[in-house]
N, C-alpha and C positions, 0 to 999 in steps of 0.2 A: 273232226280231223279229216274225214273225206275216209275213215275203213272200212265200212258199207262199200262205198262205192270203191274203194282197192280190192276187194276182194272178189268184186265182181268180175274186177279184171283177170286174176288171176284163172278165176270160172272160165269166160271167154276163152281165156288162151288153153284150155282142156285141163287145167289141174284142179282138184277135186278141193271144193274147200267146206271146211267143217262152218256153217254157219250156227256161234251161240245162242244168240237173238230168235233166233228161227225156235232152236229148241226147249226154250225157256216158253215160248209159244204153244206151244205143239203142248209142253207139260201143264201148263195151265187150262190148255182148251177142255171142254167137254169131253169126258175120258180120262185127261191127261193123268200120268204118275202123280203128279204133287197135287193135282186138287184135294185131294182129301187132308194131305199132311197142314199144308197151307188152309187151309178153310178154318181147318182145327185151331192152329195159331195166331188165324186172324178172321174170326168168323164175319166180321162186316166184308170182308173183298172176297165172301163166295154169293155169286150171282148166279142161277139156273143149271148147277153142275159146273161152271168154270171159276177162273178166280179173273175177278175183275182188275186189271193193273192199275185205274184210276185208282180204286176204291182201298186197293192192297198201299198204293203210294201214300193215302191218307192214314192208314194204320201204321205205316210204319215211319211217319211225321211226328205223331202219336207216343211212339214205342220209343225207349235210347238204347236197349238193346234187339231191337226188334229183324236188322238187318243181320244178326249174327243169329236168330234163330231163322230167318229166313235163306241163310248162305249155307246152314248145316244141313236144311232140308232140299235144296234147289242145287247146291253143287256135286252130292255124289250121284244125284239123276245123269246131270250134263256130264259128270266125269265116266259114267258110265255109257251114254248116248256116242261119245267123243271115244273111248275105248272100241265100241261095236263098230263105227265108222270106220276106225283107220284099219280093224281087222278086214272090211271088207273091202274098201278100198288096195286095202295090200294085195288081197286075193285077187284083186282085178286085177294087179298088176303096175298100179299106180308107183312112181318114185319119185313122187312130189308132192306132198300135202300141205294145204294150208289151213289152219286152225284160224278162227276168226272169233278174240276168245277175252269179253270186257273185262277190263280189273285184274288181266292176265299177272302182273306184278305184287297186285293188292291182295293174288288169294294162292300168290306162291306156285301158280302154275308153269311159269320161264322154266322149270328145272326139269320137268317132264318133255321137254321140245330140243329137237339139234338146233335150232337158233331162232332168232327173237327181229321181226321186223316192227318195229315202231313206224307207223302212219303220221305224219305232222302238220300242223300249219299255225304259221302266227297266230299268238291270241286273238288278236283282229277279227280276223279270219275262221277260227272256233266260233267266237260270242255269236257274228253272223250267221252263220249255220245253222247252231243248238238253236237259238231263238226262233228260227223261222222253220222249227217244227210244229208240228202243231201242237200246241195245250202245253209250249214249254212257256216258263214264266220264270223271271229273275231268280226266285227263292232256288222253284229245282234244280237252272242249272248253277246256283251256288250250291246246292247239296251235290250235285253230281262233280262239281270240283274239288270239293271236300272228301270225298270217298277218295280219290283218284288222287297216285302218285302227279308232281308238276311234271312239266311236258320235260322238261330239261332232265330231269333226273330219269324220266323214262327213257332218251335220247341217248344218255349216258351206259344206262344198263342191255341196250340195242344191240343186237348185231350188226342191222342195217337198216337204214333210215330210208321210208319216200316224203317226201315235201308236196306235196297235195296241192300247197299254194297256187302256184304255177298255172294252174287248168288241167282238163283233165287229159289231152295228146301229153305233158310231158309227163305226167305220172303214169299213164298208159304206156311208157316208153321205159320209164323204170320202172315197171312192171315186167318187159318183155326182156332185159339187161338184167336183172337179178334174175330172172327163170335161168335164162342162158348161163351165168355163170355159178347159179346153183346146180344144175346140169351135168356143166362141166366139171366144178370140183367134187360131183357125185361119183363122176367116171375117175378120177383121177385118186379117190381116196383120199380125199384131204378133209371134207367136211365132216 
């Protein structure tokens, strides 16, 4: 849908944004909080002290509940990484957070946030993109469709929508129009 690269925007423009992805990384790497929990639950996806994501996506291809022991152990890390951040960010001073946050719908997280921006683009426009990731292949991103509410009904439950489609000057432009009137209904007490 182009949220990666929306939230990049937002970074640019100086607001502080929580990247998920990043720390779902970070827990998995050598070290990380969930290698051991994860290893435990799926001991083929631990490779040299990390947990391998290829190796983890094959277990849990494998597993029909495997995603829901993987979501009990990997979501109160990130709800807790995602708690640390906005304390410190507050402390900085920040009055503008963006959370960057997959399956936000799917794991009930909308209710913890003052509003909900949905990222979009034609399915077209999707298929292209997921596909020309690397090591994506039909099946995954049919499973990764599967997990994930339709784009319509995420649309639906939005505060405010960007359309990706376009390129990336006009999403960079509703990027810098929603800060602005995010902002502004900051100062005004409306949000």
């Amino acid at each position: 849908m182009g949220k990666t690269t929306t939230a990049s925007m937002f970074a640019a423009a100086g607001i502080p944004v929580f990247d998920s992805d990043a720390i779902v990384h970070r827990l998995y790497a050598k070290g990380g909080a969930a290698v051991e929990s994860v290893g435990k639950a799926f001991p083929e996806s631990l490779e040299n002290g990390s947990i391998s994501r290829s190796e983890l996506s094959d277990c849990l291809k494998k597993d029909p509940i495997g995603f829901e022991k993987l979501n009990a152990i990997v979501h109160p890390l990130v709800a807790d990484a995602r708690a640390d951040f906005l304390e410190k960010v507050r402390a900085e001073g920040a009055d503008l957070v963006v959370f960057d946050i997959p399956l936000l719908f799917e794991t009930g997280s909308e209710d913890q946030l003052d509003g909900v921006l949905v990222v979009t683009a034609p399915e077209a426009v999707q298929r292209e993109r997921v596909m020309g990731r690397e090591g994506m292949t039909e099946e995954k991103f049919t499973n990764i469709l599967f997990r994930q509410l339709p784009d319509a009904e995420k649309r639906a439950r939005a505060d405010f929508i960007i359309d990706t489609s376009k390129g990336l000057e006009p999403a960079r432009l509703a990027v810098e129009g929603l800060i602005l009137h995010l902002k502004a209904s900051a100062n005004h007490d409306t949000v």
